[in-house]
N, C-alpha and C positions, 0 to 999 in steps of 0.2 A: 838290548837287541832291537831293530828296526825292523819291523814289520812291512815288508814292500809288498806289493802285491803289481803283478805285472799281466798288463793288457796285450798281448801279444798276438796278430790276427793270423800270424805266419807260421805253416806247419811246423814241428819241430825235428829240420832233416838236415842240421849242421848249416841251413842257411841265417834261420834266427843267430845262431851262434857266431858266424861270420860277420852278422849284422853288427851284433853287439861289439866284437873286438874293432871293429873299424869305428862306431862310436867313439871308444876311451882311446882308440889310436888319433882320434881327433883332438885331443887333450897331449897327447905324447911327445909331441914337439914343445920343447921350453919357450919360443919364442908366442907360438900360440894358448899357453897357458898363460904367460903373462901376458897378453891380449885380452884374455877373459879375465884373468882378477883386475886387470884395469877399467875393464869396461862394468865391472859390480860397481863401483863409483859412480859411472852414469855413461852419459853418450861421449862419442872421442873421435876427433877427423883422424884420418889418416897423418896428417902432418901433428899433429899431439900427440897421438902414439910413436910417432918415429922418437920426439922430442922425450916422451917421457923413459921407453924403453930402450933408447941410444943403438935402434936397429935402424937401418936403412930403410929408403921409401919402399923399393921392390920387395923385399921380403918380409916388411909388415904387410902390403899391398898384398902379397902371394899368399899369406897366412891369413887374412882376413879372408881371399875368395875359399878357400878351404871352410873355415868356421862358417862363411855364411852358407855355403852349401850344402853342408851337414845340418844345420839349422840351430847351429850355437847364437849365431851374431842376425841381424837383420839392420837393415840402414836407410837411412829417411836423406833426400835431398833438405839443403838448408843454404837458398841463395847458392851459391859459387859451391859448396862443400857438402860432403857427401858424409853424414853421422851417422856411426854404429852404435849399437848396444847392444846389449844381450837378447834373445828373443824369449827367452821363459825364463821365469822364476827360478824354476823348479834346478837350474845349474848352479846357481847360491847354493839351494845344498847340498847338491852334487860333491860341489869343491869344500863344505864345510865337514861334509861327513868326509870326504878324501883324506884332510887336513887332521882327523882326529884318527884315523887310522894309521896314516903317517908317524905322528906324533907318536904311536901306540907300539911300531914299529921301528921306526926311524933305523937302527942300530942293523938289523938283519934285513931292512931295504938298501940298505948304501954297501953293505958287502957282500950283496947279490953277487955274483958274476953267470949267471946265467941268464941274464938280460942285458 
């Protein structure tokens, strides 16, 4: 069991709550998931992500301004190109403790039908 312990300065009146689902609603899109386990590798222009996850420019384009605006991703000029990464650690294990729940689950995640 994981011990979290949560800093939250925000009353608790279903807005924290709404905070938190738009968080993991930031993860919910497939194309933006594999944006971030790509970017756990390291930094990635826009034209490498297209390359690597055989998405279009616009809708990597579209899904990186999401992530960076929720404050998944952050990006540094570099000459001509514009590199992303991750902006905290702390999403490695976000996605690793995800990944083991998953795993844990898998079977009664996939034949959900109420999501």
């Amino acid at each position: 069991m994981v011990d979290l312990e949560l800093h939250v300065s925000l009353p608790d009146t279903g807005v924290q709550t709404g905070i938190y689902a738009k968080f993991f609603h930031g993860l919910s899109n497939p194309t933006r998931l594999r944006i971030v386990e790509t970017l756990l590798d390291g930094e990635r222009s826009v034209s490498q992500l297209v390359q690597t996850l055989g998405a279009t420019q616009s809708q990597v384009s579209n899904q990186l301004a999401c992530l960076k605006w929720c404050g998944y991703v952050t990006s540094r000029q570099d000459g001509k190109y514009v590199l992303y990464r991750i902006s905290d650690p702390r999403v490695r294990t976000l996605l690793q403790l995800a990944r083991e729940i998953v795993a844990d689950n898998a079977e009664h995640i996939q034949c959900c039908t109420r999501m």
